[in-house]
N, C-alpha and C positions, 0 to 999 in steps of 0.2 A: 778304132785303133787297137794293136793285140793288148793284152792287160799289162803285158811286163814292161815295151817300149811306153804305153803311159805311167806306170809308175815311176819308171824313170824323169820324166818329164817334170810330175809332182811331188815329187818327193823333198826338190829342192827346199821348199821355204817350210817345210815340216818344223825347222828348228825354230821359226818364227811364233808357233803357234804350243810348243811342248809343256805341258805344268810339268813339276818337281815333281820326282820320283820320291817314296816313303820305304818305311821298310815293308819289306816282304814281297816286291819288285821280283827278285832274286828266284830261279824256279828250285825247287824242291830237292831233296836228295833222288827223288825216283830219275828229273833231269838231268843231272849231274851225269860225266864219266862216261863211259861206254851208253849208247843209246840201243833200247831194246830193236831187235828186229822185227816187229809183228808188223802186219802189215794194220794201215788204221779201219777200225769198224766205217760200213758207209756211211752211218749218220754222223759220224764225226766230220767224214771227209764232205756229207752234204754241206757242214755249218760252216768250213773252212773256204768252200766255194761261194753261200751264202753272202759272207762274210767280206771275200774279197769285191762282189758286186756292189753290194752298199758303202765300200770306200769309195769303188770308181766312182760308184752315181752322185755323190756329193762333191766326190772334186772334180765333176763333169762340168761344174757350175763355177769353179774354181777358176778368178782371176785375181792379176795382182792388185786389182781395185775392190773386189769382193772382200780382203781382209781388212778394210777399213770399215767392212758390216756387222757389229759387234754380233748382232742375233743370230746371223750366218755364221762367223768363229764359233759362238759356244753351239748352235746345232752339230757343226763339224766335230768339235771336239768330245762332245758327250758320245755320239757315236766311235769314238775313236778307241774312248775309254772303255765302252761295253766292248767291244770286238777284242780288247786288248786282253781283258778277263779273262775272255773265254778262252784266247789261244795260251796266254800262259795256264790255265786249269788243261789244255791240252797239253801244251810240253810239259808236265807236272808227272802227265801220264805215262806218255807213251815218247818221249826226245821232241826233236825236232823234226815236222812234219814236211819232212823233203819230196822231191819227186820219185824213189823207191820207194818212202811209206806210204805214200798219200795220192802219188798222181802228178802229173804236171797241174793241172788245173786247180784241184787242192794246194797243192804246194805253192801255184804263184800266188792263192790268195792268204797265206801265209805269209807271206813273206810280206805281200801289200799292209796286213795288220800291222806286221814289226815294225817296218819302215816309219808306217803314223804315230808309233804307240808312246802316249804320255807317258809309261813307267820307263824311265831312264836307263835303274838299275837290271830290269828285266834285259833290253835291250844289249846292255855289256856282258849279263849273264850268258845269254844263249850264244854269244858271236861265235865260241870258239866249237858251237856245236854247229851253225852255219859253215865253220873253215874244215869241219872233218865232214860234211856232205861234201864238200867242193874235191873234196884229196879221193871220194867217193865214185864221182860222176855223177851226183845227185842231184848239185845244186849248179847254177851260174856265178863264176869265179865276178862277174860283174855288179852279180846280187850283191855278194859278202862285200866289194870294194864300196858300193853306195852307204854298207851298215859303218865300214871302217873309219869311213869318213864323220859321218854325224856324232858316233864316240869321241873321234878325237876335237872336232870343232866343240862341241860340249863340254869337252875336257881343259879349253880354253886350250889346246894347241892347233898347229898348221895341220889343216888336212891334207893328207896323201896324195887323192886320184883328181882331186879339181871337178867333186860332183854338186861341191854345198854353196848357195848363193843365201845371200841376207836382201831384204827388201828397203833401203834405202831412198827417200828422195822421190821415191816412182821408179827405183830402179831394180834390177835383181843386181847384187855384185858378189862376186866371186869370196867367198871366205880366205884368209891366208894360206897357199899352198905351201909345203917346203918343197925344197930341192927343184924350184920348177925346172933349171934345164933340162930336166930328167921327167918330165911328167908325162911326155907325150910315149915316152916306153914303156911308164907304169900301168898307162891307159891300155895301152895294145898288149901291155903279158894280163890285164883281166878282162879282154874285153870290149873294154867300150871305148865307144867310137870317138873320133878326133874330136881336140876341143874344139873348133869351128862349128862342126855339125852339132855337137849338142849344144852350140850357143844360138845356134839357129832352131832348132827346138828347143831350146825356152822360150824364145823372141815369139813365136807364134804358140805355144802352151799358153801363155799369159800376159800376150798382147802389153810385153812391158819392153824397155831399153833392158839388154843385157851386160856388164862390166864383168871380162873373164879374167882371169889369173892375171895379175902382173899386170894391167889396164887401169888408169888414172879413171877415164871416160869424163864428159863434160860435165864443167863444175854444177851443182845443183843451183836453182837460177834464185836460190835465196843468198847464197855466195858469188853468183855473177856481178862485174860492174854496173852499174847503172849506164843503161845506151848501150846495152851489146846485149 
């Protein structure tokens, strides 16, 4: 599967798995503001490709019955945490490593780091240098919509684009959207595909029952009546 439609896929229950972000999250005054033009040295752009293969390959393994394998969570996460380092000691440096700086390839492993990445505060820091790749042609308006979402779900508010699921019961269910009667347009001005289609790629990502937006779904069978 290409690297970006699975990250898509996995990115969902990312918020299930997140430690608390500390200080110095936050990238640096060099990331800040205007981001330099240079284009990124290769060994940078090798560790950023690197990088993004060692996320797929661990959550190649990735179901929603796997996160009830403590040994398996913290291997996932201790990689998640060194990858995270290294990309923020890169935005530090050189901005955000888009498809102009870095390459599509670079770049979408890039982006697979952020998406996983325990520092929280890192994560809010850079968004708004993701939103000026996007005004660019640099980046996918659908990347930025998958980061926007997991800030505000973390923020304890409704997410926007209907990308963030919580792992319930056995189930994946949809996080509180707003505005949904409006959600199916917000989807389509970034991007991505109908909530149906990506409820069916979760269902088969992670071989779990899906509950989308605005969906009760069957009660969990420790809440069932007895005899049904």
């Amino acid at each position: 599967m290409h690297m970006r439609t699975t990250a898509a896929a996995v990115l969902v229950i990312a918020t299930l798995l997140g430690a608390g972000c500390g200080p110095g999250d936050e990238p640096g005054a060099e990331g800040d503001g205007a981001e330099p033009a240079a284009v990124l040295p290769d060994s940078v752009r090798g560790d950023l490709v690197r990088m993004g293969v060692e996320d797929q390959a661990i959550r190649a393994e990735l179901t929603a019955g796997r996160l009830q394998d403590t040994a398996f969570v913290r291997r996932m996460l201790a990689g998640d945490s060194a990858r995270s380092l290294r990309l923020r000691e890169i935005v530090h440096r050189w901005g955000w490593p888009d498809t102009v700086k870095a390459g599509p390839e670079a770049a979408a492993g890039a982006f697979l780091v952020l998406q996983h990445s325990p520092l929280h505060g890192f994560q809010e820091a850079v968004l708004p240098m993701l939103e000026a790749s996007v005004r660019r042609d640099a980046m996918a308006a659908a990347d930025v919509a998958l980061l926007v979402d997991r800030v505000l779900v973390r923020q304890g508010r409704p997410q926007r684009y209907g990308t963030q699921f919580d792992l319930r019961d056995g189930r994946l269910v949809a996080e509180p959207v707003e505005d949904l009667e409006r959600l199916a347009g917000r989807r389509r001005a970034m991007g991505l595909p109908p909530m149906d289609e990506y409820i069916r790629l979760l269902e088969e990502s992670y071989d779990a029952p899906v509950v989308g937006p605005g969906e009760r779904g069957p009660a969990p069978d420790s809440l069932r009546p007895a005899g049904r």
